[in-house]
N, C-alpha and C positions, 0 to 999 in steps of 0.2 A: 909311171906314165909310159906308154909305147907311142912309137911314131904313128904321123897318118903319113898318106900320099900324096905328093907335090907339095912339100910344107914351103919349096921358099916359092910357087904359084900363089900360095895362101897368103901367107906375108907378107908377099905383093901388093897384093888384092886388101889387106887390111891398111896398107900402110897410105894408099888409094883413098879409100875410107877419111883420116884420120890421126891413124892410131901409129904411135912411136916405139910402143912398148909390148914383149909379148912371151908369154913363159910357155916353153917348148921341153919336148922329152931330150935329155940327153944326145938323142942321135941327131938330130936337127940344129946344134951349138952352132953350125957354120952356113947354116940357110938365111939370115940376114940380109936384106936388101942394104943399099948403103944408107947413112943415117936410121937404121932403127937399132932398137938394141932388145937385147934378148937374155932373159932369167933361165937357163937351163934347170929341170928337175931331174931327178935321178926316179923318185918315188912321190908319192902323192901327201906321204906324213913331212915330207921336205918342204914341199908349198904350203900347207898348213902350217908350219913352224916358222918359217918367214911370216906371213901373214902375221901370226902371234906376235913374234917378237919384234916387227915393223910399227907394229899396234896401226896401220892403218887398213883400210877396207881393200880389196882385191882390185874393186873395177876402177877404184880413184889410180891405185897404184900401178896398175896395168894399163890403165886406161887411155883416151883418149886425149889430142890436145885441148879442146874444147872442154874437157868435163874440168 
C-alpha cells in the first residue's frame, strides 16, 4: 500500500463521519486522531491475510460505530 496526501485531514474527516477504525499504509502509523485506532499494512497480501484469518468481513471490521 503507499501513502496518500493529508492522511491524518482524512481520518479526521472519517472519524467526523463515524468511523473509529482504519487500515492505513505503513507511513501513516502515527496520523491518528485521538481515540481512533489504526491497522498499519506493509503490503496488500497483509490485509487480505488478516481478513482471512480474522474470518470476519472488512467493512464490519473496519467499520463503523453504527454498522
Amino acid at each position: 500500500m503507499r501513502p496518500v496526501a493529508q492522511t491524518a485531514a482524512r481520518l479526521k474527516e472519517a472519524q467526523k463521519l463515524g468511523f473509529t477504525k482504519a487500515v492505513v499504509p505503513e507511513a501513516a502509523r502515527n496520523d491518528a486522531p485521538d481515540g481512533f485506532s489504526l491497522s498499519p499494512i506493509g503490503m496488500l497480501a497483509d490485509l487480505v491475510a488478516d481478513i482471512a484469518r480474522d474470518g470476519t468481513p472488512a467493512l464490519r471490521r473496519i467499520g463503523r460505530q453504527d454498522a
